[in-house]
SERO-993485 format. One line per 5 residues: number of its first residue (from 1); for each residue x, y, z of N, C-alpha, C, O. Coordinates in steps of 0.1 Angstrom, whole numbers. Last residue first. Example, Ala and Ser with C-alpha at 12.3 -4.5 7.8 and 13.67 -1.06 7.14 Angstrom:
# SERO-993485
2) 128 -22 71 137 -11 71 129 0 79 134 11 80 | 132 -57 78 123 -45 78 132 -33 78 142 -33 85 .
END
This chain:
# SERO-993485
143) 75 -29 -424 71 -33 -438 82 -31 -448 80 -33 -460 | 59 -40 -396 73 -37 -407 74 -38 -415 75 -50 -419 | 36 -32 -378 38 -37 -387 52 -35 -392 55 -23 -391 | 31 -12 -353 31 -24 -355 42 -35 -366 51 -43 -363 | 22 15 -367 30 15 -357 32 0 -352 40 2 -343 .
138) -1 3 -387 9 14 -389 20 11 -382 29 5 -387 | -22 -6 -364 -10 -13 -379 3 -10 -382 14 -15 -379 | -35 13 -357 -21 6 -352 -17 -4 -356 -8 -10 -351 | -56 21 -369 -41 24 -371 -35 15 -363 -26 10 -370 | -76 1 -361 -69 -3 -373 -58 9 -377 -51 7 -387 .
133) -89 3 -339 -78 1 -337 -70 -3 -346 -59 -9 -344 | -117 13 -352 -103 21 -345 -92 17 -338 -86 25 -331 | -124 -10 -364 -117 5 -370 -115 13 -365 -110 23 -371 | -126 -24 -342 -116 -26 -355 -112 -15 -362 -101 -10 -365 | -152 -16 -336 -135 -20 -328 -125 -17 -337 -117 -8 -338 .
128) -168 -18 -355 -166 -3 -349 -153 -1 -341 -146 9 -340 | -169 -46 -359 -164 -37 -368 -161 -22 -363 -151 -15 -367 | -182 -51 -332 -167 -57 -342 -161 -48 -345 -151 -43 -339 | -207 -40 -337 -197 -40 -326 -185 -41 -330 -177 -32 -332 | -217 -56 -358 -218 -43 -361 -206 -33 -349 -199 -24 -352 .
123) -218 -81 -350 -213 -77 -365 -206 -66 -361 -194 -64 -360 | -222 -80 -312 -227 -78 -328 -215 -78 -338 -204 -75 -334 | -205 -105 -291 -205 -87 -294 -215 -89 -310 -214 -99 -317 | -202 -127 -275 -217 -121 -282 -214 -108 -285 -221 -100 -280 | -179 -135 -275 -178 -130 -261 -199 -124 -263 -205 -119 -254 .
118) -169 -144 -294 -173 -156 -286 -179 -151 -274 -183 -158 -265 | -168 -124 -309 -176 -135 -316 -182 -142 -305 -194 -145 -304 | -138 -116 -293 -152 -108 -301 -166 -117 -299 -174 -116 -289 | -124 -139 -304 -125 -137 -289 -140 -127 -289 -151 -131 -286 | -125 -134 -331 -128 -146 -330 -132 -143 -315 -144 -146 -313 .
113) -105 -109 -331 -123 -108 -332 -131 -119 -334 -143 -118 -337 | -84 -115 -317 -94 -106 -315 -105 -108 -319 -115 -109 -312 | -76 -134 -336 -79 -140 -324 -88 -132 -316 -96 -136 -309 | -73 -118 -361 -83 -127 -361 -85 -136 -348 -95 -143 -348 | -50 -102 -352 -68 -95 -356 -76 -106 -355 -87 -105 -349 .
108) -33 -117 -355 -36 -118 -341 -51 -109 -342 -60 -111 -334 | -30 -122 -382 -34 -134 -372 -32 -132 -355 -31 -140 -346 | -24 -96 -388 -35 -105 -397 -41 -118 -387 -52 -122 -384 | 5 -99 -378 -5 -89 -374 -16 -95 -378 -20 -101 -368 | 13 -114 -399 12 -119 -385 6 -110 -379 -1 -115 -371 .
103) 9 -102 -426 1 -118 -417 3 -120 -407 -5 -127 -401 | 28 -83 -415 15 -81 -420 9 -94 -420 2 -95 -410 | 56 -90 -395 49 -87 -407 34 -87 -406 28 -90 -395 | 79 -75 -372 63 -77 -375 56 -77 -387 50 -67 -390 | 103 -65 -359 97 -70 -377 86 -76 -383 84 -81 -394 .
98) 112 -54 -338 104 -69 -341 101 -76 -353 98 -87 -356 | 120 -30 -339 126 -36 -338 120 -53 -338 128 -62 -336 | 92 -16 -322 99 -17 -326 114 -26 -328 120 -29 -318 | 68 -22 -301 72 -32 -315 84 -31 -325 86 -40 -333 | 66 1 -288 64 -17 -283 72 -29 -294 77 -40 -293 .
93) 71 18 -297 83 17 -289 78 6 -289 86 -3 -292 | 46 19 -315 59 20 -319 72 20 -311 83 21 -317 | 28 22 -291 27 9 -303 42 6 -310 49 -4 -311 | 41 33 -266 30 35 -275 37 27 -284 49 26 -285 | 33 25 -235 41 25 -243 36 26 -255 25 21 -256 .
88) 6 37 -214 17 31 -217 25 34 -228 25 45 -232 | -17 49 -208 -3 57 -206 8 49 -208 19 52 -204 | -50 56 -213 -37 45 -219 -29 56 -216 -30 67 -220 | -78 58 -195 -65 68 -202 -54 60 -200 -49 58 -189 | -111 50 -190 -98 48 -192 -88 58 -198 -92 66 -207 .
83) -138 55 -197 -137 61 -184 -117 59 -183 -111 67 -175 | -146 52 -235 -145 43 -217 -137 59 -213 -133 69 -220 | -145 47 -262 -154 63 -256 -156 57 -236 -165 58 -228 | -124 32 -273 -143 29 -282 -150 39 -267 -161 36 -263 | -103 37 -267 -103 39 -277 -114 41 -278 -118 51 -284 .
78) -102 33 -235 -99 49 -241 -105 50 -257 -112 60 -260 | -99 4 -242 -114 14 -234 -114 28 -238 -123 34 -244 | -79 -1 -257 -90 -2 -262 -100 7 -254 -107 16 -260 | -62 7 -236 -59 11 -245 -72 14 -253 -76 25 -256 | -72 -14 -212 -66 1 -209 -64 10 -225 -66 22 -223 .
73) -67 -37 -226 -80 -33 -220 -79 -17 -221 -85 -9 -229 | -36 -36 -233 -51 -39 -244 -64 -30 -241 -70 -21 -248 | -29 -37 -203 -27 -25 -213 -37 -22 -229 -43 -12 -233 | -40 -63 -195 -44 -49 -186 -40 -38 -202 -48 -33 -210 | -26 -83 -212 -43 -81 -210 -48 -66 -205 -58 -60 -210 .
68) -3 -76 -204 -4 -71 -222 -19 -77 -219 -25 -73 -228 | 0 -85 -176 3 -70 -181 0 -68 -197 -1 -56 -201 | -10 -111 -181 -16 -102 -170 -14 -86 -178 -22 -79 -184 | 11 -122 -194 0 -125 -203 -14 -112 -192 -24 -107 -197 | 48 -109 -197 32 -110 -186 18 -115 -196 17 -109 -207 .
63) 66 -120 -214 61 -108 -214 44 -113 -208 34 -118 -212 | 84 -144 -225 86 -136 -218 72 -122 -211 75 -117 -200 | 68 -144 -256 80 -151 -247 82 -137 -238 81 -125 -241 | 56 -130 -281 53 -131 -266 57 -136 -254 51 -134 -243 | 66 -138 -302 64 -126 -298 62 -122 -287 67 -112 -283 .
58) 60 -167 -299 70 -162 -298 70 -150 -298 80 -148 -290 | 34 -167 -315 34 -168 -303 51 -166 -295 50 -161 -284 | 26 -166 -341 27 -155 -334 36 -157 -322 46 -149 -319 | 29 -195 -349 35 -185 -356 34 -170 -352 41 -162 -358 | 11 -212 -330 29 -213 -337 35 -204 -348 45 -206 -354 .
53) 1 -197 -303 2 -195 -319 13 -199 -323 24 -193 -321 | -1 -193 -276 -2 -209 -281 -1 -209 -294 -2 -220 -299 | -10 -168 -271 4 -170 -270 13 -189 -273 25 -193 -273 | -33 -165 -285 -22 -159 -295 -7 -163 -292 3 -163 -300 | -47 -176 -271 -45 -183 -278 -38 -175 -289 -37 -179 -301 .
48) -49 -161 -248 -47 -176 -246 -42 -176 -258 -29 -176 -257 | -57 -137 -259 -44 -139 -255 -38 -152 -255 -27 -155 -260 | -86 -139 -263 -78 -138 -274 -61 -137 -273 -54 -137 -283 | -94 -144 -237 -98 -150 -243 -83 -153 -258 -75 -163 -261 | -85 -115 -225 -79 -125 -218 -84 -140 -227 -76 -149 -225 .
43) -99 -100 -243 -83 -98 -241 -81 -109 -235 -72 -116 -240 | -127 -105 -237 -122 -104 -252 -104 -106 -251 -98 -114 -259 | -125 -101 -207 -123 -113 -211 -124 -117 -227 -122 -129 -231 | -119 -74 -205 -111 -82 -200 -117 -94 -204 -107 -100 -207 | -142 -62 -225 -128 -57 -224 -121 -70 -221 -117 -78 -230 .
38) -161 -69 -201 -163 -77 -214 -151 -74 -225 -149 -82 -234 | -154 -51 -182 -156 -68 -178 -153 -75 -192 -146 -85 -194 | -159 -29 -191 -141 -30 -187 -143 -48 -186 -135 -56 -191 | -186 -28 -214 -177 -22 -203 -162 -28 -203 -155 -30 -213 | -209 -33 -230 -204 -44 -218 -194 -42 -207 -192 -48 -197 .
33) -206 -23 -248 -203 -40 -253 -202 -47 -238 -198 -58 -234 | -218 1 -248 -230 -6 -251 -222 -23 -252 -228 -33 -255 | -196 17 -230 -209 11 -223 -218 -2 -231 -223 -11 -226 | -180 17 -255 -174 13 -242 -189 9 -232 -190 -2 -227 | -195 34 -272 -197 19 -275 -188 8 -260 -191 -3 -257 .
28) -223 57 -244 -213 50 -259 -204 33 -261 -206 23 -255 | -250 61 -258 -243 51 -252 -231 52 -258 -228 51 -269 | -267 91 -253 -261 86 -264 -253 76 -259 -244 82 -253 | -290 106 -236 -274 107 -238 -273 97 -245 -282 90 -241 | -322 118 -243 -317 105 -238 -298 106 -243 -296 106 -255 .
23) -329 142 -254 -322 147 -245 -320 131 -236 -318 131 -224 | -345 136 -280 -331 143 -278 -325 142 -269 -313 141 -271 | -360 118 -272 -356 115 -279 -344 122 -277 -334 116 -274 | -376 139 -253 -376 126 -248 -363 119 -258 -354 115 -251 | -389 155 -278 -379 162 -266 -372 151 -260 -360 153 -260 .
18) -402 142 -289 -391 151 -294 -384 151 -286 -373 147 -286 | -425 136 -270 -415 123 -276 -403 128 -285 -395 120 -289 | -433 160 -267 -427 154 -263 -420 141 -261 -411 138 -252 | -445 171 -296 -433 173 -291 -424 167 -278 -412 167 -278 | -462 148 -300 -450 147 -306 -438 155 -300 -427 151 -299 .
13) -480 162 -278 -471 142 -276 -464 141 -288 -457 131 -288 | -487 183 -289 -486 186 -280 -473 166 -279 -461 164 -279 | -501 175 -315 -489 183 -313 -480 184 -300 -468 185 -300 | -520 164 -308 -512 156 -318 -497 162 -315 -486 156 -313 | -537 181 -288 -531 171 -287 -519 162 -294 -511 155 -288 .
8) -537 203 -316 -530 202 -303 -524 194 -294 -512 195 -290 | -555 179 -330 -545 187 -336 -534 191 -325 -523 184 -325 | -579 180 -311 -569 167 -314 -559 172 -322 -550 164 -320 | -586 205 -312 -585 200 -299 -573 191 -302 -562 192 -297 | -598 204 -338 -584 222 -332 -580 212 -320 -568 213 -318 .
3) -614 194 -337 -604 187 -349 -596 199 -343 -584 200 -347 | -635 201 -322 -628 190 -319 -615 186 -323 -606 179 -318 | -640 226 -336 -634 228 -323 -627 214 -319 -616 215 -313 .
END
């Protein structure tokens, strides 16, 4: 009778640590890095110094360091599961006609995720960015 008792019991607190388990909603990665705050200062971080790049930085002559922080933010949030909806210019009207090679794309990834780095995102965070903003190579790049 005891061992029927504690059996029950056994059963009874797994299923609800089952249940507990399933029905906690899932973060997503827009909440788990920190939100629109930690967005704006990866972008506002990795801007400084893309527009101070003697080999990027001319790409950026002219063009709000405000407005290509907001749009980033806005783009990226949509991307990693945020409350945001990018309506701007899409990658290929932006870039077109610029000739954007592939190391120079290469060295604005690396102010991103240097800005990343500095901001405490994980490895593991990074990487989940990156790979979804890694089409926009594609639409970017000239090849």
């Amino acid at each position: 009778m005891i061992r029927h008792c504690f059996r029950l019991m056994v059963i009874a607190a797994l299923s609800v640590l089952i249940t507990a388990c399933a029905s906690a909603p899932e973060q997503s990665l827009y909440e788990e890095i920190g939100g629109h705050k930690t967005l704006n200062t990866i972008y506002g971080v990795a801007i400084t110094r893309i527009y101070t790049d003697p080999v990027i930085g001319h790409y950026f002559k002219g063009v709000p360091k405000k407005h290509l922080r907001d749009q980033l933010v806005l783009q990226t949030c949509e991307l990693i599961g945020g409350p945001c909806e990018y309506d701007g210019k899409t990658m290929l009207e932006s870039h077109t006609g610029l000739n954007i090679k592939e190391r120079e794309f290469y060295i604005l990834v690396e102010y991103v995720q240097g800005a990343m780095r500095d901001v405490g995102l994980t490895y593991q965070q990074e990487n989940r960015i990156l790979k979804l903003l890694a089409p926009i190579k594609y639409e970017t790049v000239y090849l």
